[in-house]
NUKOL-378270 format. One record per residue (C-alpha): residue number from 1; residue in three letters; x, z, y. Coordinates in pm, 1 decimal. Last residue first. Layout:
<torros>
> num	residu	px	pz	py
> NUM	ALA	X	Z	Y $
...
</torros>
This chain:
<torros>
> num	residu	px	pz	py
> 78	UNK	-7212.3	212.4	-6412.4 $
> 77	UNK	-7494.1	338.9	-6560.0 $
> 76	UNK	-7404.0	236.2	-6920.6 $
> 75	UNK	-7682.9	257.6	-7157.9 $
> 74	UNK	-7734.8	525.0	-7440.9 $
> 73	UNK	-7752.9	564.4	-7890.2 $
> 72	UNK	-7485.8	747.8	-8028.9 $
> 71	UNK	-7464.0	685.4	-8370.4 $
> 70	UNK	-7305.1	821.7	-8703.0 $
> 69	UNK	-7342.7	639.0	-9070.6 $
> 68	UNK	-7274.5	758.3	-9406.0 $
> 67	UNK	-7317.8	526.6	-9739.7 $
> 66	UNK	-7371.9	636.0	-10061.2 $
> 65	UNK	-7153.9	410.0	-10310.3 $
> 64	UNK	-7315.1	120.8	-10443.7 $
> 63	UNK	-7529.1	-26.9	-10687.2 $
> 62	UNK	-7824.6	71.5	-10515.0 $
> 61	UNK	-7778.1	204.2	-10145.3 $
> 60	UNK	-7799.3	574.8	-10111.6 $
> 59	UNK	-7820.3	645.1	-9752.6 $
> 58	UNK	-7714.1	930.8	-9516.4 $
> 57	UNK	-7786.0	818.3	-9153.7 $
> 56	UNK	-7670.8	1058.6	-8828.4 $
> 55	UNK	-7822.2	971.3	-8496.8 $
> 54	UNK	-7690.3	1087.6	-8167.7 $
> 53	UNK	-7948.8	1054.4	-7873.8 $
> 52	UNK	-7841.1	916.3	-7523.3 $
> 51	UNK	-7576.5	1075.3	-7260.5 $
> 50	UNK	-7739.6	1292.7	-7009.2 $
> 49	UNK	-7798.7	1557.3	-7283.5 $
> 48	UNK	-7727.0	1436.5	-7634.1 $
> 47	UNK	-8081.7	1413.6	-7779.3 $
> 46	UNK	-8102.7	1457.3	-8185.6 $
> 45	UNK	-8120.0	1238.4	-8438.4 $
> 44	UNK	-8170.7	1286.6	-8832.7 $
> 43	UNK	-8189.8	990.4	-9069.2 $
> 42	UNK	-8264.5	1016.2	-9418.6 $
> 41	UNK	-8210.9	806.8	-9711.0 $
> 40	UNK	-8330.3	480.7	-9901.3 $
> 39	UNK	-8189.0	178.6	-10067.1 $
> 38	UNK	-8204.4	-204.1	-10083.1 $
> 37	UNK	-7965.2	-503.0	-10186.6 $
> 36	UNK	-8062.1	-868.8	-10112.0 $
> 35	UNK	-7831.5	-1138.8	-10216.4 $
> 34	UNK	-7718.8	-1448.3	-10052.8 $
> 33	UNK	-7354.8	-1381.9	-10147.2 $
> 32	UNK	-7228.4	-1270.4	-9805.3 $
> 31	UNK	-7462.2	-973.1	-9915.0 $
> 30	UNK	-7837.3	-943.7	-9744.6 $
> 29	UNK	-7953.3	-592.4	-9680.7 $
> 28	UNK	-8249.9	-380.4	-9707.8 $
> 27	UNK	-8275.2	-41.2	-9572.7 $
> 26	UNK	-8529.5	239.9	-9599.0 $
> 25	UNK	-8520.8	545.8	-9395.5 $
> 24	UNK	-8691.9	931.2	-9406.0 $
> 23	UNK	-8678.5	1039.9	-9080.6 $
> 22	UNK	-8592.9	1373.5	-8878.3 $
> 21	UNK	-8646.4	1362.2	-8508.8 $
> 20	UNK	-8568.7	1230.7	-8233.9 $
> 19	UNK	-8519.2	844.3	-8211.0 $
> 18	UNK	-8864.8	767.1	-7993.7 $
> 17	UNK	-8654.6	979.6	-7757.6 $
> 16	UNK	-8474.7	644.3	-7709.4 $
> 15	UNK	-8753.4	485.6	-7481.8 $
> 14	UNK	-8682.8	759.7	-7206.2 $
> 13	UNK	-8288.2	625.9	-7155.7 $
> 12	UNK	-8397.8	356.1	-6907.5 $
> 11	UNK	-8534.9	611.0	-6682.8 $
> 10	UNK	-8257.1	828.0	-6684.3 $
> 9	UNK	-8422.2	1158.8	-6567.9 $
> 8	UNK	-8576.2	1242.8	-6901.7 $
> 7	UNK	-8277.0	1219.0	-7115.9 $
> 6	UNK	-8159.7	1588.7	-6959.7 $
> 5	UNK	-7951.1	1642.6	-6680.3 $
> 4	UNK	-7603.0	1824.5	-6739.1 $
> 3	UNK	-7404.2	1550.6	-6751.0 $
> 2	UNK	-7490.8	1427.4	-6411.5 $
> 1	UNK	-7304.3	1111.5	-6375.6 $
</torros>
C-alpha cells in the first residue's frame, strides 16, 4: 500500500470524508437495565493519508463521567 496517497485514490475510502470536520454530537444510550441515558459533545476528524480518517469524541454523558473516544475509520485492502 501506498501510504503516501491521499483518501481520494481508494475508492471505497471516498464515503468517509463525510467524517471531516468538526461536529457537535448527541448520543443516546440504552443501559443493561433498560434505561436510556443521553449527552452531547464534539467530535473532530481528520483524514489519515492512505489509511482512513481518525475521529476523536469528547462527550459529557448525564450522570456520568465524561467520556473520551479515539477512531480510525478505513477498510482492509488486502
Amino acid at each position: 500500500m501506498d501510504y503516501g496517497t491521499s483518501i481520494e485514490k481508494h475508492k471505497e475510502l471516498e464515503f468517509l470524508k463525510q467524517l471531516i470536520g468538526e461536529w457537535a454530537v448527541g448520543i443516546a444510550i440504552n443501559t443493561a437495565e433498560g434505561a436510556v441515558v443521553s449527552g452531547c459533545g464534539e467530535m473532530s476528524a481528520v483524514e489519515i493519508v492512505g489509511l482512513g480518517v481518525n475521529s476523536a469524541l469528547n462527550m459529557h454523558i448525564d450522570d456520568y463521567h465524561d467520556y473520551f473516544e479515539n477512531d480510525l475509520w478505513g477498510f482492509d485492502h488486502a
